[in-house]
N, C-alpha and C positions, 0 to 999 in steps of 0.2 A: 385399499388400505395402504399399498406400497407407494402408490403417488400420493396421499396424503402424508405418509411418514416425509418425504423427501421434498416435498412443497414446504413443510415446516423444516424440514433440516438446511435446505438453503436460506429459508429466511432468517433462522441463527448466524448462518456461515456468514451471508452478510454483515450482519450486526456485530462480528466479532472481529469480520476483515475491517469493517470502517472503523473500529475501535484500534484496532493493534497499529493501523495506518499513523492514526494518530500520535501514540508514543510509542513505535516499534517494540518487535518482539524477539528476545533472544531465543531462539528453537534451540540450537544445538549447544550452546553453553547451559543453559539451564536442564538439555536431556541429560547431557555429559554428569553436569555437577549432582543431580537428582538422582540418577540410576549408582551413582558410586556412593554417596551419600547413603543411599537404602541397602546396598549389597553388600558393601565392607563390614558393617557392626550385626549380620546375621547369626553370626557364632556368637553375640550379646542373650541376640533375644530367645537363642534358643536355651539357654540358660534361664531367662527370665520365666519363658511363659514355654515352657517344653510341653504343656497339656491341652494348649490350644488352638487350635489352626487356623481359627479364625485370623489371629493375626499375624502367621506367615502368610497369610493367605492374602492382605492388604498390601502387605510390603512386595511381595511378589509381583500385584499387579502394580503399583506403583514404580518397580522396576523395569516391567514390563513395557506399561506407558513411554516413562521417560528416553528408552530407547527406542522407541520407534518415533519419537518427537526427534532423538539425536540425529536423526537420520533422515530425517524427513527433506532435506533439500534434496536428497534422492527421489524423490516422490517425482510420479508424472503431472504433469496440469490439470489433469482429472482430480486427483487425492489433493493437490495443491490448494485445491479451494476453499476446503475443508480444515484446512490446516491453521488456522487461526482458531478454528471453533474447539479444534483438536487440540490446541495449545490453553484455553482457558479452563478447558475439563482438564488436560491435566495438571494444573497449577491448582485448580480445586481439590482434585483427588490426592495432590502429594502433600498440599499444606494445611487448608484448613478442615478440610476431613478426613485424613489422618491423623491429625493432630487431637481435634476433637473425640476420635472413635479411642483412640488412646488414654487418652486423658480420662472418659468416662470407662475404660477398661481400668488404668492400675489408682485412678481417684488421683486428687487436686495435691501430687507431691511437687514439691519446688522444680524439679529435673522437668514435669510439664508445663506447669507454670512457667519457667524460661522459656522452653519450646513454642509454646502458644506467641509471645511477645516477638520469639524472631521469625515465626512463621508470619507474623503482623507485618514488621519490617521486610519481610523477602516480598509479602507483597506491595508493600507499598513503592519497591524498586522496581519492580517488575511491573504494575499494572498502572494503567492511570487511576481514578476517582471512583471513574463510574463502573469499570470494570470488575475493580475493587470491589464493591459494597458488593455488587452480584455474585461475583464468583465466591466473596469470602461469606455470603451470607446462605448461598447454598448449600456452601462448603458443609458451614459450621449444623445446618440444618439437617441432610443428607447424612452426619457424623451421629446425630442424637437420636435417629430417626433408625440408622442400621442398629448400633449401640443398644439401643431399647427394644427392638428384634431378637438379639441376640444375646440379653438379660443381662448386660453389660454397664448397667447403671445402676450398682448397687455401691459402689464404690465412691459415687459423687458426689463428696461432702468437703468442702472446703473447709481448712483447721482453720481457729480463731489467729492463730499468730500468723498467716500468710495471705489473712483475708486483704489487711491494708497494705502491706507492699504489692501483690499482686493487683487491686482496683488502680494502685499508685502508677506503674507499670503500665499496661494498657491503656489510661487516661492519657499520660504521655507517650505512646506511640501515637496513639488515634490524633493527639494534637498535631503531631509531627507531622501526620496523612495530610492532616485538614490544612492546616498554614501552608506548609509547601508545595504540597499536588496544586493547590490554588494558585501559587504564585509562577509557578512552571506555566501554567493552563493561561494566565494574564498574559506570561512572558511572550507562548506563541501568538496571542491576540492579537496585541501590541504588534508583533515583529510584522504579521500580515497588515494590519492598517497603517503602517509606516509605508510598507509596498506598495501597498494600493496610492496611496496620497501622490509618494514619490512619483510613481507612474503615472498615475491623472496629472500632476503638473509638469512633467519632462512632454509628455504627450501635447499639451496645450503650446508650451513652447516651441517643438516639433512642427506640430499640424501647422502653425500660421506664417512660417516661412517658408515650407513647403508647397502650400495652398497658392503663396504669391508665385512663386517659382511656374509651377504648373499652371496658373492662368499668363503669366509671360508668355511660355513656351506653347499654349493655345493660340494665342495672338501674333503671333509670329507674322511680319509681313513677308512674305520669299517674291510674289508676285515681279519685283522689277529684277530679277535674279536671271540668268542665262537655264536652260534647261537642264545641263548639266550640274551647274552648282545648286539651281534648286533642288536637284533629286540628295546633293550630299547633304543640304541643311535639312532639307525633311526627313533623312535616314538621320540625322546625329541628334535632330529636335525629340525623334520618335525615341531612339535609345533614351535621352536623358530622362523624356516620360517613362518611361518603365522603370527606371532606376527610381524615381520617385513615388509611383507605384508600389514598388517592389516595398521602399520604407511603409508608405502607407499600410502594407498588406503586413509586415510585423510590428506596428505599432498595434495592431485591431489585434492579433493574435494573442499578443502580447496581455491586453488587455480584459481579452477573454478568459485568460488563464488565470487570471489574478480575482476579476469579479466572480467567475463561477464559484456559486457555496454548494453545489453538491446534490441541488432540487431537481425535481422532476420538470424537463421543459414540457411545455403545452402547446409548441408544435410541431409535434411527432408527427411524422406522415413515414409511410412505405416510402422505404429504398434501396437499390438493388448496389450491393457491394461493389459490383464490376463498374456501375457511373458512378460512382461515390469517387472510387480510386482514378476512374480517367481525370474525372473535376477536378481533386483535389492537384496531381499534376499539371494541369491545364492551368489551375490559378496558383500553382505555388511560386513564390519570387524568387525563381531560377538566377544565381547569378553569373554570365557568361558560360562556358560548356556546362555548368554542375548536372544540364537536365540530361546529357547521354551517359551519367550516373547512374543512373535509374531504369531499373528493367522491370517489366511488370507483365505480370503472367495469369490471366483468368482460366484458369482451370475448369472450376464449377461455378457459376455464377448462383445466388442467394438474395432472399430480400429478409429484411429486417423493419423494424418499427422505432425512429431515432429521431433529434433533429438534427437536418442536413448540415448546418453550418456549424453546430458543435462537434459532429464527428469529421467534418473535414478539417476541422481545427486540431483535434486529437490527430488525425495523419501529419496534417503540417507539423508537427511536435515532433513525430518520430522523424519525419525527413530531414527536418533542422539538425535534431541529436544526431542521426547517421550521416551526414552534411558535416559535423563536426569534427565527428572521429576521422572522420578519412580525409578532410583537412589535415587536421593534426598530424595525421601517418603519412601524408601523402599517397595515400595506395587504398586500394578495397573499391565495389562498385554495394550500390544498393540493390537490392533482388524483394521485388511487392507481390505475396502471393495470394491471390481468393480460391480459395476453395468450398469444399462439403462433401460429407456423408452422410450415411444415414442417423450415426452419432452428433455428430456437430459439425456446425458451420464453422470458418476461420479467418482470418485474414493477414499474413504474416509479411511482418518489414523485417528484413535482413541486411545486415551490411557486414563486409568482409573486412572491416578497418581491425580494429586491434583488441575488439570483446572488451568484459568490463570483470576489474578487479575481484578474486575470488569473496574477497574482502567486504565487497559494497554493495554484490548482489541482491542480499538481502534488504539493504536500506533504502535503493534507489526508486522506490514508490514512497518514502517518507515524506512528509513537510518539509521544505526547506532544507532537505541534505542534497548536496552538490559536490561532485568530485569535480568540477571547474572552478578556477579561481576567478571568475569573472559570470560564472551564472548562477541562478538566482533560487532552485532546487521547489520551485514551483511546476514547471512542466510534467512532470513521468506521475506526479500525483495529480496535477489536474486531470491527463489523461485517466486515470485512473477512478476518479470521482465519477467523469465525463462519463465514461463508459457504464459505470456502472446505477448511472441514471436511466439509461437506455436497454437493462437486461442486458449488460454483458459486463468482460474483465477481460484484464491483460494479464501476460505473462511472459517472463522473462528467461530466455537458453542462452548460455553464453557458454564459450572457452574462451580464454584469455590470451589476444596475441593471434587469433583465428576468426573469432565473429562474433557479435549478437546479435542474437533475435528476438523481439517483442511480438507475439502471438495474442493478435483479441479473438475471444472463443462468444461467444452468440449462444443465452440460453434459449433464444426463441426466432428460432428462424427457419425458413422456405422456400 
């Protein structure tokens, strides 16, 4: 029964992380504004409803909720996973089902009637679309469902004078949902098949002077050359192939990141984390010393069920990002760790450049947010789709000005 409950609670958690991915989630501004929100005006309602406990008893836990949402960046990677799913139950439970259990508690007065519209609006800020319809239709469900339990619907009678301002009300919010969540949802469309185009045709330009270059430098005659300056043109022919190489290997990367939509590939095969990581070393486009950057430590070696060449594309991501930062800084090495216990398998990229803004944390697996002014805020979400096509996820420890670390945890591994 216990593995049943948690087989179905992860496959919410999913559906709720691939959602919020999509238009991010404020955690700690909506615990903050939520828990004060419900705990300032309690000297109200104990004046209102001083006979009934049922509804200190909602407000309480909606206090409750909202601060343990406030706090939640506290959470370890274990709870962290859950915290999307955790976020849309309590955006249910503080707005549209409290609002509802309300509303069918003191009946259809204006003071609700407001309530219910900007409970509308809080979510239509907060959630996307489709998020929306669910969270607010359980919400409102969930509300009429305890309410009627608790003989709370005897009050539910709409007056004749606030019957058309209030349908008036609500028609125009829900427009507002419908037109602009829409146009937002195009906007990201749009902004990816621009990407995509952009990079298909930089790529074709790319590839076909490249391609010339590299069958040149195959053809090379050195033959009538003295043995000594043959060994320096074949040393300087071999570098400039690798540097061509090297392009060729983040044009493909590049292009991986942008095409993948997030499917399940079809071919998965077993693979052992420890060759995964040698590989992706071995083929990533080192440029001059970056590769004594790189320290990498197998611990516990594990196998998994993935494919090979999108999860060594999700390493090249992190190596490129940690590549970056300590560019940037001039300072820091990379540190690649595999491990396992009897809880979970791991695989973690560290690097000691500069961590990442207390700020962006939370954003840096979004669509298209980027704290580079030259990159492109595709990567940390591809990784992220990536992995989590494969039965796994990332996750992100940072202090700022000391390190981070990207942690992919393995639901299913051996």
């Amino acid at each position: 029964m216990i593995g049943w409950v948690k087989h179905w609670l992860d496959k919410l958690a999913g559906v709720s992380e691939k959602r919020v991915e999509e238009y991010g989630a404020r955690y700690v501004a909506f615990g903050v504004f939520s828990a004060v929100n419900y705990l300032i005006p309690m000297y109200m309602w104990s004046e209102w409803h001083a006979n009934d406990i049922s509804v200190y008893a909602v407000r309480i836990i909606a206090i409750v909720l909202s601060f343990i949402l406030a706090v939640s960046d506290s959470w370890n990677d274990t709870l962290k996973k859950y915290r999307p799913l955790f976020w849309h139950f309590t955006v249910m439970f503080c707005l549209p089902f409290l609002v509802t259990f309300m509303l069918l508690f003191d009946g259809f007065t204006l003071y609700w009637i407001v309530n219910i519209n900007i409970a509308v609006l809080f979510g239509i800020i907060l959630l996307d679309f489709a998020s929306f319809t669910v969270v607010y239709s359980v919400g409102v469900a969930l509300g009429v469902f305890v309410s009627y339990l608790l003989g709370h619907t005897v009050n539910a009678e709409l007056p004749k004078y606030l019957m058309y301002p209030y349908f008036y009300m609500l028609i125009f919010v829900l427009g507002i949902l419908i037109i602009f969540a829409r146009d937002l949802n195009k906007k990201y469309n749009l902004q990816m098949k621009a990407m995509r185009m952009l990079a298909a045709s930089i790529t074709h330009e790319i590839r076909t002077p490249l391609s010339t270059i590299s069958l040149i430098l195959h053809g090379l005659d050195l033959d009538g050359l003295s043995e000594e300056k043959r060994k320096k043109q074949i040393a300087k022919r071999d570098m400039a192939l690798r540097e061509v190489n090297c392009v060729f290997n983040i044009i493909d990367a590049t292009l991986t990141k942008l095409a993948f939509n997030g499917s399940k590939y079809l071919d998965h095969e077993e693979l052992s984390a420890g060759d995964c990581i040698k590989k992706a070393i071995d083929e990533y486009p080192f440029f001059q010393d970056d590769r004594s950057l790189v320290q990498v430590k197998i611990v516990r070696d594990f196998h998994f069920s993935a494919s090979r060449n999108l999860f060594i594309h999700v390493i090249f991501n992190l190596i490129q990002n940690a590549l970056y930062q300590i560019k940037a800084e001039r300072r820091g090495q990379i540190f690649i760790t595999v491990d396992r216990s009897k809880k979970r398998a791991f695989i973690s990229v560290k690097d000691t450049a500069t961590g990442i803004r207390p700020e962006y944390i939370n954003d840096i697996f979004k669509p298209l947010f980027t704290s580079k002014n030259e990159g492109t805020g595709v990567g940390l979400y591809f990784c992220k789709t990536a992995l989590r096509s494969m039965d796994a996820n990332i996750y992100c420890q940072s202090v700022y000005g000391k390190y981070a670390e990207f942690t992919i945890r393995f639901d299913q591994a051996w």
